[in-house]
C-alpha positions, 0 to 999 in steps of 0.5 A, spaced: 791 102 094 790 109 097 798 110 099 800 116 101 808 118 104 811 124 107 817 125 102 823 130 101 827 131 095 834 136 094 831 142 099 823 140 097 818 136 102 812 135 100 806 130 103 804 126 096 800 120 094 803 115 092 801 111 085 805 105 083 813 107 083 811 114 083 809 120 087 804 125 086 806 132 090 799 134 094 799 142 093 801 146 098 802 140 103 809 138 105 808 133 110 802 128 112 798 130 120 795 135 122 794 139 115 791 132 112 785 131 115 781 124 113 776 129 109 783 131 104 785 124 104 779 123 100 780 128 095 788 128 094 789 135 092 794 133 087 798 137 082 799 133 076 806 132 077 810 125 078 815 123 081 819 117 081 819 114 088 826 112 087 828 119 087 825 121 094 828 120 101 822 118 106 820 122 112 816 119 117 809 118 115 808 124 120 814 128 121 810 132 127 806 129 130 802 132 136 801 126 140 803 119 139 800 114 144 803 107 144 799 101 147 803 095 151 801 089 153 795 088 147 798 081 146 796 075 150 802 072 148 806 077 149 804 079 156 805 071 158 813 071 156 814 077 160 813 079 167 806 082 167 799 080 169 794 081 163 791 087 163 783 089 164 785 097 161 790 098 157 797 100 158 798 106 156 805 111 154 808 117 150 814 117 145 816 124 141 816 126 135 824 127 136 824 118 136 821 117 129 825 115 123 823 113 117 823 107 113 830 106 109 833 110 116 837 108 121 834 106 127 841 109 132 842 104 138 846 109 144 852 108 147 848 108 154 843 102 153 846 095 152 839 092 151 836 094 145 830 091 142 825 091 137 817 091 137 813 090 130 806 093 130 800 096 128 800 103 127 794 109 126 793 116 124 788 120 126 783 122 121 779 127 124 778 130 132 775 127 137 773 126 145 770 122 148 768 116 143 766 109 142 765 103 137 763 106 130 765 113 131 771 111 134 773 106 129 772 112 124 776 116 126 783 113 125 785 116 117 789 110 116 794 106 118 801 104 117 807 100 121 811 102 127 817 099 130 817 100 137 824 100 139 825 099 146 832 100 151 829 094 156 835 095 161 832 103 161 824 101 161 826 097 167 830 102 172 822 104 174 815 103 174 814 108 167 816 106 161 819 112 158 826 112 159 826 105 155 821 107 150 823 114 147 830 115 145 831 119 139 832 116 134 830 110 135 822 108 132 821 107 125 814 110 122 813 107 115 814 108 109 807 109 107 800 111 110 794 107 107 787 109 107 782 105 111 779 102 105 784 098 103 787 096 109 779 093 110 778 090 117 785 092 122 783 085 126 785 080 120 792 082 119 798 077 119 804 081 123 811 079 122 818 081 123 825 079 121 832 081 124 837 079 119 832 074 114 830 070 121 822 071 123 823 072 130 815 075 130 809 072 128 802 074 129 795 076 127 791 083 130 786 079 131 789 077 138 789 083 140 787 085 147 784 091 146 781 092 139 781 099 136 776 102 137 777 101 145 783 104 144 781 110 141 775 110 146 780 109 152 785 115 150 780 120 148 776 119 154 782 123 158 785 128 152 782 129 145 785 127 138 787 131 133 789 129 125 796 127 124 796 124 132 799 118 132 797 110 136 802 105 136 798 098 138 802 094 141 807 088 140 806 081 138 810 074 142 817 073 141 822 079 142 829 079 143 829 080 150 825 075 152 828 070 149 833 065 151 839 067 149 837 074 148 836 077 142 838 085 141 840 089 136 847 090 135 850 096 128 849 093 123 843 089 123 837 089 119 830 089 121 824 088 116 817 089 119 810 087 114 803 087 116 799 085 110 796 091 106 799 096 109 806 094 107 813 093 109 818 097 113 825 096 113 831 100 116 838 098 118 841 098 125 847 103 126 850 105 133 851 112 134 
């Protein structure tokens, strides 16, 4: 499996390709994005050296990325548990870099947001630029593919119409552990999605329910802005999150939260209030 990590070992970071339980530093690169581009994961510029993947702490697949774009709604199940119609163009918001965490971090839950939320997904990376683009080409442009866990503050999601304050806390979006490539993950729209919050699944489904496929979703975004290597889409959430149901289930410090997506991987992280 083509795997790659952004990694930090002592006052070292370091973008490598990740071999069984090891990792390959790639010379000259310390972190996936705008400087791995689809052309460079294809011939990884490894130096040769190993390292144990134990001893490295891992960032965020991108550390920095240019843009990240979420998709909401993209689940048929999940628009009718809540309050919306099912959309025909799809809902589209930002994060910042300033919101990522990587796998093993603590997602941070503020002290002003008591409806804290999780989101299983689906997430890619842009390979290489593009504008203005559909179907194959658009497809093409995704550079692999990793998981997300939207985190969402409900009670601030819905103080407006935007959902920006609800989805952009610092702190708060898991983005892990690892990057993989096209290849291995196959097709996108065959996969089993999970989640579970302290060992109970709580989100179960397949990327074959969604909405809008990616390559609408490539096609919708770079119609109005273009896509650079290292941006990154978060796809949408399955049914079944903790504010919908009843009672509410929301994340509280100490949790544990753990997000599969069959052959792309599993990403766990531990809730901590700030």
């Amino acid at each position: 499996m083509s795997r790659f990590a952004s990694c930090v070992l002592g006052e070292r970071r370091f973008a490598a390709l990740v071999e069984g339980d090891e990792a390959l530093p790639l010379g000259g690169v310390q972190e996936l994005g705008a400087a791995t581009p689809s052309e460079l994961l294809a011939e990884p510029p490894v130096t040769g050296e190993r390292i144990p993947l134990a001893d490295v702490t891992l960032r965020p697949v991108v550390p920095r990325p240019g843009k990240i774009v979420c998709v909401g709604l993209n689940y048929k199940a999940h628009v009718e548990e809540g309050v919306y119609d099912l959309p025909d163009y799809p809902a589209l918001f930002p994060k910042f870099a300033e919101t990522l965490v990587g796998a093993g971090e603590p997602i941070i839950l503020p002290p002003e947001s008591a409806a804290v939320d999780y989101e299983a997904e689906l997430a890619f990376v842009v390979g290489r630029g593009v504008r203005r683009v559909a179907g194959e080409e658009a497809l093409a442009a995704v550079g692999g593919y990793t998981i997300a866990n939207d985190v969402s503050m409900r009670d601030y999601q819905y103080k407006s119409h935007q959902w920006l304050a609800g989805k952009a806390w610092a702190r708060s979006t898991p983005l892990g552990p690892f990057l993989v490539t096209p290849d291995e993950v196959r097709d996108p729209h065959a996969l089993d999605i999970t989640l579970e919050l302290n060992g109970e699944r709580l989100q179960e489904a397949s990327t074959r329910l969604f909405i809008f496929d990616i390559p609408t979703i490539v096609a919708t975004i770079s119609e109005f802005v273009p896509l650079a290597p290292g941006d990154v889409v978060l796809t949408g959430t399955p049914a079944g999150v903790g504010y919908r149901r009843d009672p509410k289930v929301l994340l509280k410090d100490g949790d544990r939260v753990v997000v599969e997506i069959e052959n792309v991987g599993r990403l766990e992280n531990p809730v901590a209030a700030e």
